[in-house]
C-alpha positions in Angstrom: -3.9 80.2 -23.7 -4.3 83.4 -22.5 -3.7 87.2 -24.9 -2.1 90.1 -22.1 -3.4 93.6 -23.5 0.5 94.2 -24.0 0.7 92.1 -26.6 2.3 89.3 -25.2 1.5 86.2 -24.8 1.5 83.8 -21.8 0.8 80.1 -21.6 -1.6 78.9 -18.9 0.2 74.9 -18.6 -2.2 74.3 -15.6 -4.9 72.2 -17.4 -2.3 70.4 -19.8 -0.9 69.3 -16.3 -3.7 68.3 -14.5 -5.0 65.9 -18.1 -0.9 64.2 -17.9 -1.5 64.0 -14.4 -5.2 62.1 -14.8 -4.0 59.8 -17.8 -1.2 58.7 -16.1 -3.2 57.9 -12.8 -5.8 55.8 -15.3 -2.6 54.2 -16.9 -1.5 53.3 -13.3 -4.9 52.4 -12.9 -5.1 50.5 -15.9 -1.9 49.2 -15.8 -2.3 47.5 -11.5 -5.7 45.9 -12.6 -3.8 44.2 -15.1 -1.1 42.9 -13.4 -4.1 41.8 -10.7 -5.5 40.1 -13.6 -2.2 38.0 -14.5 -1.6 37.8 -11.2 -4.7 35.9 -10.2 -4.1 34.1 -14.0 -1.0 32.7 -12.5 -2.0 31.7 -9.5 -5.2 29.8 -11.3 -2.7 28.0 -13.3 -0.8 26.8 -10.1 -4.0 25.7 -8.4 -4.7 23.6 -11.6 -1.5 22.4 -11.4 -1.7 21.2 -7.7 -5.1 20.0 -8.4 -3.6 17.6 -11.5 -0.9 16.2 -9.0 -3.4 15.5 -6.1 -5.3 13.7 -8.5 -1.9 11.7 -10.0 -1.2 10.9 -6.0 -4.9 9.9 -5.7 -4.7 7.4 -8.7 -1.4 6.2 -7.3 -2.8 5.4 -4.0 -6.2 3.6 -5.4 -4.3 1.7 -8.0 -1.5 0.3 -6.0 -4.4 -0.4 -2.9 -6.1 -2.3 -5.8 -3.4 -4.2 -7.5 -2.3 -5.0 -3.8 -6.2 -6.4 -2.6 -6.4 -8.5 -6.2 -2.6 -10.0 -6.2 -3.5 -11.3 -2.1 -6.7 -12.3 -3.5 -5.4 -14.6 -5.9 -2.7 -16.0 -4.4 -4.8 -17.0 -0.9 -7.4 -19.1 -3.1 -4.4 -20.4 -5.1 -2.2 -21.0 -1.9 -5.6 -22.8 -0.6 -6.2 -25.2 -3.4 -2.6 -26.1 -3.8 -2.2 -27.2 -0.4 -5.7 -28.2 0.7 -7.5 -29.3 -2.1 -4.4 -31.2 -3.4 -2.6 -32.2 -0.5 0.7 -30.8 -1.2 2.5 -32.1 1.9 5.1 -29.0 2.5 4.2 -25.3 2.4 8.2 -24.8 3.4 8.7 -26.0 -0.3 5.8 -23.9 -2.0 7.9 -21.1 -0.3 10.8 -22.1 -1.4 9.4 -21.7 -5.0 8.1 -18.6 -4.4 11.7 -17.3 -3.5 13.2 -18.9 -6.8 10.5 -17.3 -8.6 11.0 -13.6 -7.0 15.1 -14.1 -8.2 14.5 -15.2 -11.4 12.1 -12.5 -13.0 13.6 -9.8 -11.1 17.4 -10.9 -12.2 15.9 -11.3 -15.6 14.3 -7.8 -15.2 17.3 -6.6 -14.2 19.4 -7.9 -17.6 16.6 -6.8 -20.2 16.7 -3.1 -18.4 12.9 -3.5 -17.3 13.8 -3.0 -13.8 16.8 -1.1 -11.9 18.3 -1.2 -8.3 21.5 -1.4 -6.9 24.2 -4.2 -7.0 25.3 -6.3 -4.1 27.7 -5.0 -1.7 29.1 -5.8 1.3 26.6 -3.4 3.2 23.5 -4.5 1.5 22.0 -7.4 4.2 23.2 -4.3 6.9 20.5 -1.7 4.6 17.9 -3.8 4.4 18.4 -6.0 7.7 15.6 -7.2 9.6 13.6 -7.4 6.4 15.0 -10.4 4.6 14.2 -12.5 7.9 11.1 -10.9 8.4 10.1 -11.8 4.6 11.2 -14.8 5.2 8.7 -16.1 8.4 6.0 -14.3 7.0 6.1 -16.7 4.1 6.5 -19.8 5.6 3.9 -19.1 8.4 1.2 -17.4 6.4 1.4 -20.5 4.3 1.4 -23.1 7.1 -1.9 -21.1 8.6 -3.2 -21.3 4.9 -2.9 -25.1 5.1 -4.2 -25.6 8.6 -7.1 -23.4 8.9 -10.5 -22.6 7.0 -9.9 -19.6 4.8 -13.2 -18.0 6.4 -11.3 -18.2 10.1 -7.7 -17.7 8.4 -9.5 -14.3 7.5 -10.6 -13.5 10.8 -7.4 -14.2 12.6 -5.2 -12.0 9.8 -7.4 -9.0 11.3 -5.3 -9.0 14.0 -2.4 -7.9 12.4 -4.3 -4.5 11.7 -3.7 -3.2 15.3 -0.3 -5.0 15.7 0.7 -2.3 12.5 -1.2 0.2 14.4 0.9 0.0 17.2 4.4 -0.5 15.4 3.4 2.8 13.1 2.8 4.7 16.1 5.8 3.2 17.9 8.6 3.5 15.3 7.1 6.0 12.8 5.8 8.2 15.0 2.5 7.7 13.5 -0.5 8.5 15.1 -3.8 7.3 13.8 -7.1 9.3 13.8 -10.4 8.0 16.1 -12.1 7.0 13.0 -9.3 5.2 12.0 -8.6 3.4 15.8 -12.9 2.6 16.3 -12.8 0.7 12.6 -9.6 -1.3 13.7 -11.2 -1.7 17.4 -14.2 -3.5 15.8 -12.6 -5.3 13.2 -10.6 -6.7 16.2 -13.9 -7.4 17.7 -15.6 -9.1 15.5 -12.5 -11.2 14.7 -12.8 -12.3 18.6 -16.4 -13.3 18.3 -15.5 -15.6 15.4 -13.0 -17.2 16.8 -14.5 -18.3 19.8 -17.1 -20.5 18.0 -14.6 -22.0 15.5 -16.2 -25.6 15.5 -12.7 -26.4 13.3 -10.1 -24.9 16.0 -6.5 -26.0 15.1 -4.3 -24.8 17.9 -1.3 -25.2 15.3 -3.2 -23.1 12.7 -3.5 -20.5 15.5 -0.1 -20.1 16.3 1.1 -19.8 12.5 -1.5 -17.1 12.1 -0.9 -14.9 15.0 3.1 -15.3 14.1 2.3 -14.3 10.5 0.5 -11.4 12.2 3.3 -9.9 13.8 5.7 -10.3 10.9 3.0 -8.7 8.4 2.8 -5.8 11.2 6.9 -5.5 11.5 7.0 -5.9 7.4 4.8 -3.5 6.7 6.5 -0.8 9.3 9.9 -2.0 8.2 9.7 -1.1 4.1 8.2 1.8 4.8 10.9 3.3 6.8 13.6 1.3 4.3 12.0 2.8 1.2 12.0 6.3 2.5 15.7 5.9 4.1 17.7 3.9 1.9 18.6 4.5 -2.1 18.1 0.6 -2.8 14.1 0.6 -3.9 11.0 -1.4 -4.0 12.9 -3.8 -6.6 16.0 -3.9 -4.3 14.1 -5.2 -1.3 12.4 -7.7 -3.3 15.4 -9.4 -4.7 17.7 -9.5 -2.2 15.0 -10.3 0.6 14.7 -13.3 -1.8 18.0 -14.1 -2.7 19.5 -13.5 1.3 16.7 -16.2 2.3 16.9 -18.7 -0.5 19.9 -20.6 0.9 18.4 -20.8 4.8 14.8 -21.9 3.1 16.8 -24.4 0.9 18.8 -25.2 4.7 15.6 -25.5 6.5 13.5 -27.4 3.6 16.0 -30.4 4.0 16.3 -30.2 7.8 12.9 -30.6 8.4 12.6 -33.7 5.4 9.9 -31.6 3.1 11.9 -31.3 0.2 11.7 -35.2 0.2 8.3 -35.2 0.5 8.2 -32.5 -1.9 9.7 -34.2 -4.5 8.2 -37.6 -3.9 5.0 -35.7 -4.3 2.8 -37.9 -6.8 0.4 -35.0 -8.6 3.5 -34.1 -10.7 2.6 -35.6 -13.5 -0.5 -33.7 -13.7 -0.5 -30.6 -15.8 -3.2 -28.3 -13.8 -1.9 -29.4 -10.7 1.5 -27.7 -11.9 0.2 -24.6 -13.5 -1.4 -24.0 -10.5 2.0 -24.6 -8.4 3.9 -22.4 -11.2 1.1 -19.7 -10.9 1.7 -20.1 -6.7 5.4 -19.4 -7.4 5.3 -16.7 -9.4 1.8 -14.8 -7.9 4.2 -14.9 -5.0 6.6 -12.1 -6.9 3.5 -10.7 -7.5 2.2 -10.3 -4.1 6.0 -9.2 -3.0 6.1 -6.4 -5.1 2.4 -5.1 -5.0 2.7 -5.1 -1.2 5.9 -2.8 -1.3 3.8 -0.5 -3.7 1.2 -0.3 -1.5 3.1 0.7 1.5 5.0 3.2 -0.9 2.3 5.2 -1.9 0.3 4.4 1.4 1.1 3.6 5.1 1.9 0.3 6.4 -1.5 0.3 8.5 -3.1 0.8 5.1 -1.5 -2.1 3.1 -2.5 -3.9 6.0 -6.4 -3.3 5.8 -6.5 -3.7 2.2 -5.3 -7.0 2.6 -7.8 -8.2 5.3 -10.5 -6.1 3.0 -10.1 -8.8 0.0 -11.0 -11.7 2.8 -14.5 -9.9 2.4 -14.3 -12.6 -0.9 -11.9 -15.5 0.4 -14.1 -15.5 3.2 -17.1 -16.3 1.2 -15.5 -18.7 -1.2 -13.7 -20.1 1.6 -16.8 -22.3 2.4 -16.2 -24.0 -0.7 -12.7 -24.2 -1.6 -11.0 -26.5 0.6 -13.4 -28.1 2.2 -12.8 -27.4 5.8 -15.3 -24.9 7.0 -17.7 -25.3 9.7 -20.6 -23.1 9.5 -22.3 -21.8 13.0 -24.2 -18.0 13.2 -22.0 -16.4 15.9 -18.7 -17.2 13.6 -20.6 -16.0 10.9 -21.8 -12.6 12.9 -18.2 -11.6 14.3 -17.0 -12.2 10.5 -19.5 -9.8 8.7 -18.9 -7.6 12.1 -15.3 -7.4 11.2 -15.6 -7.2 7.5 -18.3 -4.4 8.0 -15.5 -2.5 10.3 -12.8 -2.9 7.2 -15.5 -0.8 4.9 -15.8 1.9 7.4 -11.3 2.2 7.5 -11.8 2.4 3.9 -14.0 5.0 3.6 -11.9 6.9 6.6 -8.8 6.1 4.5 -9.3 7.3 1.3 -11.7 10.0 1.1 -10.5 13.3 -0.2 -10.4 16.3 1.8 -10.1 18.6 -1.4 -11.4 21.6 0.5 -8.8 22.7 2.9 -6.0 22.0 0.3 -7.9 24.4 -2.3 -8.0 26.8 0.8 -4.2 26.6 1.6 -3.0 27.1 -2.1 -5.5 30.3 -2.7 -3.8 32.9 -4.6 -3.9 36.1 -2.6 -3.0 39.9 -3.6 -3.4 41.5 -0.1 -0.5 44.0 0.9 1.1 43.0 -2.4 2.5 45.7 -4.8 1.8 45.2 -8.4 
């Protein structure tokens, strides 16, 4: 404050201004780092976020690969002893089963609230149409080639279903697989070739089931996955009326071709494993139904696929045991390890994480951004 020799006075307002002017430019100051600060908070919190969910979808993907790998496992060396090491005369039959089985856990599912999906309606073959048929064949003939064949060259032949759902996924899905991905299927393909062509135990019937089966696991696979994502009836949907559309022409086709006769005339019933192990067929069949649709759901079709030739790494072993049907010779025993060496490489391809460009897509950023 200044005195004038006058006596008045006068006040000089110049530095009070220029302090409000600096605090407020420190407040502003103050004021922008913070909302930096929360800014960058938030987006921390969203990157967690994403990171928790990539990991759920991770789990997801492993545990329904898994459950898939075990549930084909079990059923394969159970399939096998039925029919093989106890001479059950008709796999049509053993399918038949598996059907009844599929309807009665999922209607009972359905009645104790365990499980949902829609009710019947006219429409409902036209939604889910070719699958039941599809379901169907891939039954019967995956458990005729069962019967026929050596589990070690049953193995080998399933391989080449892995490029027929190559082909189909790019085909109707639009799906185009990487070159990792097409070398590993090339040489499990490859190795499945060299196998076969020293089969010492060659059963041109077995042959033709398997390479049938092939084509319907390839159109299944390709089929729920475009059902799942397009129509509102669900994983538990397809299952039950796949089975329930297909009981009646199994049942049809059962008595046509005189193996429920045989089936019934069968003389192991009597004996309590022999049942449990046809009860456990039945109803590892459900099983099997429903971890296949979860794998494709949280997977691709190609990959439901692979994981199911990947488990043949064991029935191919055990397969020179049970049964009692294998032949051994070294070149069938190269192209097998060949091909079982190329299902570890699509694994590897298949579910490694690429964590690092998602963590750079979902980077917070504050650039041209006013706070």
């Amino acid at each position: 404050m200044n005195v004038s020799r006058g006596g008045n006075t006068t006040l000089d307002l110049q530095p009070l201004l220029t302090d409000s002017d600096d605090s407020k430019e420190q407040e502003e100051k103050i004021g922008g780092s913070g909302g930096v600060s929360l800014h960058n908070g938030s987006g921390s919190k969203e990157l967690s976020h994403r990171e928790r969910e990539d990991s759920a979808v991770f789990i997801k993907k492993i545990g329904s690969a898994l459950f898939y790998g075990l549930s084909s496992f079990m059923i394969t060396v159970v399939n096998k002893t039925v029919l093989t090491s106890y001479h059950f005369p008709s796999f049509l039959f053993l399918s038949l089963g598996q059907l009844t089985a599929s309807i009665v856990v999922l209607g009972i599912g359905k009645r104790l609230k365990l499980v949902s999906f829609p009710p019947l309606q006219r429409n409902t073959f036209a939604k889910i149409f070719p699958l039941p048929l599809i379901f169907l064949g891939n039954m019967m003939f995956g458990l005729g080639g069962t019967k026929t064949l050596s589990l070690p060259m049953f193995a080998a032949l399933r391989r080449f279903s892995i490029l027929m759902t190559m082909l189909l996924e790019l085909k109707i899905l639009g799906l185009r697989p990487s070159n990792a991905v097409q070398i590993s299927v090339y040489a499990m393909i490859g190795g499945a070739l060299l196998a076969a062509s020293d089969d010492l135990s060659f059963n041109m019937r077995g042959y033709i089931y398997v390479m049938i089966t092939n084509a319907l696991t390839a159109s299944n696979g390709v089929y729920v996955k475009k059902k799942l994502d397009t129509s509102e009836i669900g994983k538990y949907g397809l299952m039950y009326y796949n089975s329930l559309f297909m009981f009646l022409p199994a049942l049809a086709l059962n008595y046509a071709t005189g193996d429920l006769d045989q089936a019934l005339n069968y003389g192991q019933w009597n004996d309590s494993v022999f049942v449990l192990q046809f009860l456990l067929s039945c109803v590892m069949g459900f099983i099997l139904s429903y971890s296949t649709i979860l794998c494709t759901q949280f997977n691709s079709a190609l990959t439901t696929t692979i994981v199911g030739c990947l488990k043949n790494i064991c029935v191919t072993y055990l397969g020179m045991f049970i049964g009692g049907d294998y032949v051994f010779s070294w070149l069938n025993c190269i192209g097998i390890n060949i091909s079982v060496l190329a299902s570890l490489l699509y694994t590897y391809v298949t579910f490694r994480r690429k964590r690092a460009p998602d963590k750079q897509a979902h980077l917070p950023s504050t650039r041209g951004e006013n706070v």
